[in-house]
TIMIRO-870129 format. One record per residue (C-alpha): x, y, z; residue in one letter; residue number from 1. Coordinates in Angstrom, 1 decimal. Each point is the difference from the previous one (the first is absolute). Layout:
+--------+--------+--------+------+-----+
:     c1 :     c2 :     c3 : type : seq :
+--------+--------+--------+------+-----+
:      X :      Y :      Z :    a : NUM :
...
+--------+--------+--------+------+-----+
END
This chain:
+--------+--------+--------+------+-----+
:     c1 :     c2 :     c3 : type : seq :
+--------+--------+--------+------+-----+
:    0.0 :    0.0 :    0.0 :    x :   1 :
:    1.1 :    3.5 :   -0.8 :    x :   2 :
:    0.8 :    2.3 :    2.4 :    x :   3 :
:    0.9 :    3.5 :   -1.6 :    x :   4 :
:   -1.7 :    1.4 :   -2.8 :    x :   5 :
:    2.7 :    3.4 :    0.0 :    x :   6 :
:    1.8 :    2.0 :    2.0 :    x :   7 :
:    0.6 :    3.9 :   -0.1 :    x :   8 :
:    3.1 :    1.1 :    1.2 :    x :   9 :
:   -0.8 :    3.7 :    0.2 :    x :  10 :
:   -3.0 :   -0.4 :    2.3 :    x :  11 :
:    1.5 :   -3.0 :    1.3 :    x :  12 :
:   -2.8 :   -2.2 :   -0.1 :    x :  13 :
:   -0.6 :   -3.4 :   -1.2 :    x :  14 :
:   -3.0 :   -1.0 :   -1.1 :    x :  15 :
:   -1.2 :   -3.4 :    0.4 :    x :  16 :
:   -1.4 :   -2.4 :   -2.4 :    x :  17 :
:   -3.4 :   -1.7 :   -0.5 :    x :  18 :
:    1.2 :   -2.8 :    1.3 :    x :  19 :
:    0.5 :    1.0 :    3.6 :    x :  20 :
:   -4.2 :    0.0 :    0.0 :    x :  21 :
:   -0.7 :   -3.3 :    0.6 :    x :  22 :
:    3.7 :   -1.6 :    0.2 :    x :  23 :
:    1.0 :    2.3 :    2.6 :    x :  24 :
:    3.3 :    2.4 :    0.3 :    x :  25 :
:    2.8 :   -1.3 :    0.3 :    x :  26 :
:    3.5 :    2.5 :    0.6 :    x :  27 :
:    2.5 :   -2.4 :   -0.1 :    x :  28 :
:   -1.3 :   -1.4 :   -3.4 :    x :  29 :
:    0.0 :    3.8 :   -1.2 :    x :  30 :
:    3.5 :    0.6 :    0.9 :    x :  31 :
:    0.6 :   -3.2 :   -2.3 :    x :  32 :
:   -2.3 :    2.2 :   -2.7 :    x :  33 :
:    1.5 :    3.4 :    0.6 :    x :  34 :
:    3.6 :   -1.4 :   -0.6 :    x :  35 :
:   -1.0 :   -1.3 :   -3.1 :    x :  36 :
:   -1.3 :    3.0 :   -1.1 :    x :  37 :
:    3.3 :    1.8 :    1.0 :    x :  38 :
:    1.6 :   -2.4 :   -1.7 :    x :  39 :
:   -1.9 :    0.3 :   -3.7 :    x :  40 :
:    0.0 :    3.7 :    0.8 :    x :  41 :
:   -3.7 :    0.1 :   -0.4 :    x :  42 :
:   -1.2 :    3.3 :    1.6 :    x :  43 :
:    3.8 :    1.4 :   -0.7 :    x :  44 :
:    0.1 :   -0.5 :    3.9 :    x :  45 :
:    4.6 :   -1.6 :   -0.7 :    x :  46 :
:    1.0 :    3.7 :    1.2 :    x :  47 :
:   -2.3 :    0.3 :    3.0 :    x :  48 :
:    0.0 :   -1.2 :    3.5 :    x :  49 :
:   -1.6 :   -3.3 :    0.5 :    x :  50 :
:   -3.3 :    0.7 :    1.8 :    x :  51 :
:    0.7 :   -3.4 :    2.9 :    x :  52 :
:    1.6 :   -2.8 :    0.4 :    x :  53 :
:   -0.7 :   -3.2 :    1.4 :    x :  54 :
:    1.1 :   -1.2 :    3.6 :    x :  55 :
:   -0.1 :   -2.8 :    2.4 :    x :  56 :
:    0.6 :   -3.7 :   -0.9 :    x :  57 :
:    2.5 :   -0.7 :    2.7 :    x :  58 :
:    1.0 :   -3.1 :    0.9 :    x :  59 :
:   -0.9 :   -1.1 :    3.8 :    x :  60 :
:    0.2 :   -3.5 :   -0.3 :    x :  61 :
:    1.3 :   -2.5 :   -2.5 :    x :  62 :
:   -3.7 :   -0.6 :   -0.9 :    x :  63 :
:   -2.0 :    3.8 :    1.0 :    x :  64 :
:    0.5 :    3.8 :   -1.2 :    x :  65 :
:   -1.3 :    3.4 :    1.1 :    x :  66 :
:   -3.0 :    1.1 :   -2.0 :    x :  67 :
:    0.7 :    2.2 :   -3.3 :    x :  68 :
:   -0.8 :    3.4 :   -0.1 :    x :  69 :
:   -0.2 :    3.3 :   -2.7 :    x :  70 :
:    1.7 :    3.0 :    1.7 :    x :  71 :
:   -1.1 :    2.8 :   -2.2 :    x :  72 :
:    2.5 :    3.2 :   -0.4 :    x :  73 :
:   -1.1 :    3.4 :    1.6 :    x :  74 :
:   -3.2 :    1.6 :   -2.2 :    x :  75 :
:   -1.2 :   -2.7 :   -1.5 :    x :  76 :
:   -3.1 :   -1.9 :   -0.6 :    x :  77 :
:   -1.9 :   -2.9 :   -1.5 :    x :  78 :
:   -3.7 :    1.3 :   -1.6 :    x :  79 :
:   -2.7 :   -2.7 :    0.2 :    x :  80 :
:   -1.7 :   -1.6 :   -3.9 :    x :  81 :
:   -2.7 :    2.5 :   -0.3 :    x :  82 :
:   -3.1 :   -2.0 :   -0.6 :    x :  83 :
:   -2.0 :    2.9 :   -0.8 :    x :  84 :
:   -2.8 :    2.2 :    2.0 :    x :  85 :
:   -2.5 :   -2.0 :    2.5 :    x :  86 :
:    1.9 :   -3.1 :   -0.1 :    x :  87 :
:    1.9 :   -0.8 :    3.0 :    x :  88 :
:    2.8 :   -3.1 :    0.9 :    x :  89 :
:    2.5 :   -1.4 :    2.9 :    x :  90 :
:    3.7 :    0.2 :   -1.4 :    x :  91 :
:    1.4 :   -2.5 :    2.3 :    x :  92 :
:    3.2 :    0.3 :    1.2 :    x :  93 :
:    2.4 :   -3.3 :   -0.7 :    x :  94 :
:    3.5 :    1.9 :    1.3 :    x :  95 :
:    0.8 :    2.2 :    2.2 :    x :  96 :
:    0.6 :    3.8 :   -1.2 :    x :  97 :
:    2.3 :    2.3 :    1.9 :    x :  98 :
:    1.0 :    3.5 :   -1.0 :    x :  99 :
:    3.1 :    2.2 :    1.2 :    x : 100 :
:   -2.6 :    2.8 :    0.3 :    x : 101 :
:   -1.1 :   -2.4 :    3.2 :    x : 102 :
:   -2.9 :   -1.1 :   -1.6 :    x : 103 :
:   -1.1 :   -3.9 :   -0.4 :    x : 104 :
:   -2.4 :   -1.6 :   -2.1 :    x : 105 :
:   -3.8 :    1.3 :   -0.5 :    x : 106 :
:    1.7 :    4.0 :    0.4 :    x : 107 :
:    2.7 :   -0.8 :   -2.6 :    x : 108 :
:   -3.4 :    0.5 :   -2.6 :    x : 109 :
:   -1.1 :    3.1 :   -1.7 :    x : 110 :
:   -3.3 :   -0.4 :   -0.6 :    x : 111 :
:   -1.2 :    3.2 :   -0.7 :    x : 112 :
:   -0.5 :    0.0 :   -3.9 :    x : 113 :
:   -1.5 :   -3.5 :    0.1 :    x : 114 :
:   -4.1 :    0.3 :   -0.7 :    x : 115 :
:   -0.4 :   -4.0 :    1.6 :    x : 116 :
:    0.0 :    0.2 :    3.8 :    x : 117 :
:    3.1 :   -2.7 :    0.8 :    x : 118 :
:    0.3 :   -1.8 :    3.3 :    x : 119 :
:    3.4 :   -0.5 :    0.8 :    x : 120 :
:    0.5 :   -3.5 :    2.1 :    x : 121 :
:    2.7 :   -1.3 :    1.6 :    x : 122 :
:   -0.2 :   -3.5 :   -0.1 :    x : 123 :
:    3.9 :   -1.7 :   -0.1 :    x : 124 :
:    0.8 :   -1.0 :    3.3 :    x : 125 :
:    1.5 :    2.8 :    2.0 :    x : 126 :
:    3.4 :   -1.0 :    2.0 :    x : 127 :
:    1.6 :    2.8 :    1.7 :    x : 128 :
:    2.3 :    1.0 :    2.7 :    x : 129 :
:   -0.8 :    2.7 :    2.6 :    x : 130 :
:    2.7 :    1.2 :    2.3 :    x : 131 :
:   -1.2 :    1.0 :    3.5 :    x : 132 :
:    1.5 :    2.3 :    1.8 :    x : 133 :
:   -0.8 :   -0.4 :    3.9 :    x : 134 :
:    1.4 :    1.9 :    3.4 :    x : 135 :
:    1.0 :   -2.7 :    1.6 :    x : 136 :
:   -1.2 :   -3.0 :    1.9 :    x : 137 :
:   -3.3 :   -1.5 :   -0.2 :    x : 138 :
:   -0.2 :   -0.6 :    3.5 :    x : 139 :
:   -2.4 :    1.6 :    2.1 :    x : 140 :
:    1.3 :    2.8 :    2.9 :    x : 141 :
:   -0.8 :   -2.2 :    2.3 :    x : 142 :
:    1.5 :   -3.1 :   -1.3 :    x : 143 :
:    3.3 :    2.2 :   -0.6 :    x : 144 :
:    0.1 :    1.4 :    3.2 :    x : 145 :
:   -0.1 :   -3.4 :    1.6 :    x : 146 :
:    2.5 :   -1.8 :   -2.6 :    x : 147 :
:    2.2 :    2.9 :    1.1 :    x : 148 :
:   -0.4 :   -0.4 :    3.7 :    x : 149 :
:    1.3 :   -4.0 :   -0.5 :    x : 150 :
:    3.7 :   -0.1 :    1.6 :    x : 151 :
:    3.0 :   -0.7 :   -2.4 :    x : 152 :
:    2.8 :   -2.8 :    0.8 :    x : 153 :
:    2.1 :    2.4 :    1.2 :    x : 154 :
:   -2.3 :    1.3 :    2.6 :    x : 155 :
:   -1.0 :   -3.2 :    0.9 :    x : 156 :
:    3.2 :   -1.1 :    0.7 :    x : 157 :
:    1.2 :    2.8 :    1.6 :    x : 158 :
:   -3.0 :   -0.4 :    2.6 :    x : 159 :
:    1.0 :   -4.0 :    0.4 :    x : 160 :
:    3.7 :    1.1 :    0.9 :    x : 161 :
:   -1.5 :    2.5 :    1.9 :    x : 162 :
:   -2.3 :   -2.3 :    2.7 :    x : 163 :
:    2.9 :   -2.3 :    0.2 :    x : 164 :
:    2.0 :    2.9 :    1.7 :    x : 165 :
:   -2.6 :   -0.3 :    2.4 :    x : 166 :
:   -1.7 :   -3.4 :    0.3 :    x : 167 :
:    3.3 :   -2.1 :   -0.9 :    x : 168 :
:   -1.7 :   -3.0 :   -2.1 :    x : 169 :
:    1.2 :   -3.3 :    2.2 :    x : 170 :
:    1.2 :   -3.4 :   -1.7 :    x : 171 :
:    1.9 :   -3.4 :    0.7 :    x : 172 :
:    3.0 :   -0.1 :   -2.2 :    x : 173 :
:   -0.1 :   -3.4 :    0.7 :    x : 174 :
:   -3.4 :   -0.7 :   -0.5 :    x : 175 :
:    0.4 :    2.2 :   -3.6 :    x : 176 :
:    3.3 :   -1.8 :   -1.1 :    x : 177 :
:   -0.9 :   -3.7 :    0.9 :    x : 178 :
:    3.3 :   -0.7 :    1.2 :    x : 179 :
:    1.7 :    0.6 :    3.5 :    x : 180 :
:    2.1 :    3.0 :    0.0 :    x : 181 :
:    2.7 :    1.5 :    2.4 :    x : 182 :
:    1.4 :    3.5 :    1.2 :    x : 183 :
:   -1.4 :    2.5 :    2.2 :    x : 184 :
:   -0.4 :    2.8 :   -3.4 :    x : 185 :
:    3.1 :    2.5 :    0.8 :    x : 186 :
:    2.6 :    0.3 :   -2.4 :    x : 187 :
:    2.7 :   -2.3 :    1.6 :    x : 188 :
:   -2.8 :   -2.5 :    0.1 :    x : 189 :
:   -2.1 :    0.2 :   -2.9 :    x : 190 :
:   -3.5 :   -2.1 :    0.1 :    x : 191 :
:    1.1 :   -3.0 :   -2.3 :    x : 192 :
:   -1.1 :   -3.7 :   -0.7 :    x : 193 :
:    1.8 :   -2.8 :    2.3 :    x : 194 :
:    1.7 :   -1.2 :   -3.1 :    x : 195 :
:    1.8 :    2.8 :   -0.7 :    x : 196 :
:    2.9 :    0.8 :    2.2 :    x : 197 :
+--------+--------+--------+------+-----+
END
C-alpha cells in the first residue's frame, strides 16, 4: 500500500495517499517512499533537507528490538487524503510519529485544508520510558524517624564494652576450653593448658 502521494518542500508538508484511508498510515513505510523519491529526484526534492528519518530498531535481545519510529525535522507535517466535504474517516496510526518541534503523532497533522473530517488514531502499541524524578525516600516520616532511631554496630558495641566496665561478664575458662588449665593469669604465670609447659 502506498503511503505518500507528494511532498512539498516549500511548505514542508507531505501529503498522504489514498491508500492511508482504509490501509492505515504508516511512517516508517513512507520514509522507505520519500527516499525513493529523493532518489528518482521526483519533486526536485536531491538539493533539499530530508523532511525525517526513520529511528529505532535496536537490538535488545538476540531474538526482540525496540519499536520503529518516524522522527520528523522541525516544521514539518503529514496532510491527511482528502476524501472530500461531509465524508469523514479514522487514519489509524501503525508507527509511532515524533517531531523535533516536541510534537508526537496525531499533532504532527495539518489538517486544516482538508474538507473530510480525519480522526487521527493511535493504534501501534505504545512502549515508552518515563524518568521519574523523586526527593528522596518513599518511606513515611514516621517510618524514617524510627529507622533512624535504630542503633548502628558501633554504638552497639560501644555500649557492650561499656556495661562490661561495670558488670564484668563471669565465665569458667575451664568449663569454656574443655580441658584443665593452669596459672593464676599474671604475666610470669600466664593461664595455659596442663600440656603446655
Amino acid at each position: 500500500m502506498a503511503q505518500v502521494a507528494s511532498v512539498d518542500y516549500d511548505t514542508k508538508r507531505v501529503f498522504l495517499h489514498a491508500d492511508t484511508v482504509s490501509a492505515g498510515f504508516d511512517v516508517i513505510a513512507a520514509y522507505f517512499e520519500i527516499n525513493a523519491l529523493r532518489a528518482a529526484n521526483a519533486f526536485g526534492e536531491q538539493n533539499r533537507v530530508h523532511c525525517m528519518s526513520a529511528e529505532g530498531n535496536i537490538q535488545k535481545t538476540t531474538t526482540t528490538f525496540t519499536p520503529r519510529y518516524g522522527y520528523v525535522e522541525p516544521g514539518w507535517r503529514f496532510v491527511p487524503y482528502d476524501t472530500g466535504a461531509s465524508t469523514s474517516y479514522n487514519l489509524d496510526l501503525l508507527a509511532e510519529i515524533v517531531s523535533k518541534d516536541q510534537l508526537t503523532d496525531r499533532d504532527v497533522f495539518d489538517r486544516s485544508g482538508v474538507a473530510a473530517t480525519v480522526n487521527i488514531d493511535p493504534i501501534y502499541e505504545k512502549v515508552e520510558i518515563r524518568v521519574i524524578t523523586t526527593g528522596g525516600s518513599s518511606l513515611t516520616t514516621e517510618e524514617h524517624d524510627k529507622l533512624m532511631a535504630v542503633p548502628s554496630a558501633a554504638t552497639n558495641t560501644s555500649a557492650i564494652f561499656a556495661q562490661a566496665q561495670v558488670t564484668p561478664i563471669h565465665s569458667d575458662m575451664r568449663k569454656a576450653v574443655g580441658t584443665s588449665l593452669k596459672g593464676d593469669g599474671t604475666d610470669s604465670d600466664k593461664i595455659r593448658s596442663v600440656l603446655v609447659p
